[in-house]
N, C-alpha and C positions, 0 to 999 in steps of 0.2 A: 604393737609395742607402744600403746599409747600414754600418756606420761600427762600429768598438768602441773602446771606454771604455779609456783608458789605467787602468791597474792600480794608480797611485798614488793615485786616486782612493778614499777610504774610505767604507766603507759608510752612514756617518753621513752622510758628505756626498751620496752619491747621494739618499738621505731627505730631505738640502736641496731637492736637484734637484727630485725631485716635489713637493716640499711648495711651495714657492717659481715654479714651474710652471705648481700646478694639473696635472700627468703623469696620467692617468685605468689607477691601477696597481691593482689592486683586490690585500687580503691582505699590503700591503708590509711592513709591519712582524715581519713571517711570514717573508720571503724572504731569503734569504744573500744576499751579496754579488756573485757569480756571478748568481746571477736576478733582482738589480735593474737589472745591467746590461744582459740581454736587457732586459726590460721596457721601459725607458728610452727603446731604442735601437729599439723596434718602436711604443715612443707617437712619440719624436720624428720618424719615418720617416712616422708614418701621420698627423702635426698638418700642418699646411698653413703654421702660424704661429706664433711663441709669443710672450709679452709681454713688450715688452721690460724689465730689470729692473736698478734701479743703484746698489743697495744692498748687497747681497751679491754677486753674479755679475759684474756690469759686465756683461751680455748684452743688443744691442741688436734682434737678430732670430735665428731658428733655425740660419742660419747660422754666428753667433756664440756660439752653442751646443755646436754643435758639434764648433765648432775646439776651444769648452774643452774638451769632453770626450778629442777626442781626446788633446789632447798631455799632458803631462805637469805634472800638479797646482803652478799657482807658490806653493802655500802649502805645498809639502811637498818643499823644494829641498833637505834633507839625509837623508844615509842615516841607519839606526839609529846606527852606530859614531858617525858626526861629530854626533850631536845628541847623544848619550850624554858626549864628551867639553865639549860646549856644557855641558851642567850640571852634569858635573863641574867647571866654570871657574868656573859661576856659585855654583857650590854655596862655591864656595876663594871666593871675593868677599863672598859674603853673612855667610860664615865671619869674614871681614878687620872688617869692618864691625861683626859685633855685637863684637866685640872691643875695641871702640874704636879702630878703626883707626891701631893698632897695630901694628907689624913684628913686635915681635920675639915673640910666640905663633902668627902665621901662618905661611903656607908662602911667603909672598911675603919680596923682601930690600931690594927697593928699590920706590919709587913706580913707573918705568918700566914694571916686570913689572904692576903692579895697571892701568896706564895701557892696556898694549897688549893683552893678555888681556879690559882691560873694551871695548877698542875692538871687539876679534874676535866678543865676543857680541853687540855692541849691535846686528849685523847682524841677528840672526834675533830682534827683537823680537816674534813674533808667541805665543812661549814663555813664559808668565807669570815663569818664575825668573828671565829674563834679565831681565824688567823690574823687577822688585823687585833686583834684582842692581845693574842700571843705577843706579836710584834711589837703593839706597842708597849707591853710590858717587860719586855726585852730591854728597851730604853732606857727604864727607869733604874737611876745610877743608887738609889739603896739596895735592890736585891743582888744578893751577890752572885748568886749562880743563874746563869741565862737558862730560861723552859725551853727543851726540846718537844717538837710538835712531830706526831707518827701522822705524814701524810700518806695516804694510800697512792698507790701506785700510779690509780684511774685518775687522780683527782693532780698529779705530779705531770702525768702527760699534760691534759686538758690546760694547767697553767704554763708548759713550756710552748704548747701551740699559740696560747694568748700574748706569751711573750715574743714570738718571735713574729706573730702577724702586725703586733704595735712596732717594734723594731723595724718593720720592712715597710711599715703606714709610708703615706707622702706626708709630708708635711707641710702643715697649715698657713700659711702667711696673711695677715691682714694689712691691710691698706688702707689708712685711712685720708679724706681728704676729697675733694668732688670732683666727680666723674660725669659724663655727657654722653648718655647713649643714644641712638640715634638709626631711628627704624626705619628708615629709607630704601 
């Protein structure tokens, strides 16, 4: 039942695969891209089962596995060129913004352009610049209607893990003033 790995798939993320798993790959961290997908595709051939998992993958059996593997990665739905101009857009927003949103030092001429431009990014939330993009144009007190951003699911975990590990940091205190250490 042997099956391969759509190509969209990045190396990082096969390293989800088995990490998240439990994949019995031995040396992975060693292996190209290329040889993680053999591996993968010879553990998940030769597992009987795998658990189901619904935090990152949404996979509820091997089956479900595998469909993901096959097709075509849904967290990587643009090519280079159209994400390259995705922050180009967002990079002309962030621009708008620290400006004090502002026309006339921008490249924008009217609110329309900053409106439709932030609606076309707000698509691919799963891009950190779009969301600082979004947000900060969210701010700005001439648009009337605030842009909703579709963050994917994966990409919604990932920042409430980030949030709650900064939440839980120690935090940092400085001192300043001289000190006398003393290696005795």
């Amino acid at each position: 039942m042997a099956f391969q790995i759509h190509m969209s798939h990045s190396r990082k993320e096969l390293l989800d695969v088995i990490r998240i798993f439990k994949l019995p790959v031995p040396n992975r961290n060693d292996k190209n891209k290329s040889q993680l997908q053999d591996a993968i595709v010879e553990c998940v051939d030769y597992l009987p089962q795998v658990k189901a998992e619904n935090e990152y993958f949404f996979v509820q059996s091997k089956e479900d596995l595998i469909d993901y593997l096959k097709l075509q990665n849904p967290a990587k739905n643009l090519t280079i060129a159209e994400k390259d101009d995705v922050m180009i857009i967002a990079k002309k927003l962030i621009a708008y913004c620290k400006m004090g949103y502002m026309l006339g030092p921008s490249d924008y001429f009217d609110t329309s352009e900053i409106y439709r431009d932030a609606r076309y990014i707000a698509k691919f939330a799963e891009i950190p610049s779009v969301r600082k993009a979004i947000d900060s144009v969210n701010q700005d007190p001439k648009l009337r209607e605030k842009i909703d951003m579709k963050i994917p699911r994966r990409t919604a975990n990932q920042l409430k893990k980030k949030k709650a590990v900064k939440k839980n940091a120690i935090p940092l205190f400085i001192k300043r003033g001289e000190f006398v250490l003393d290696f005795s």
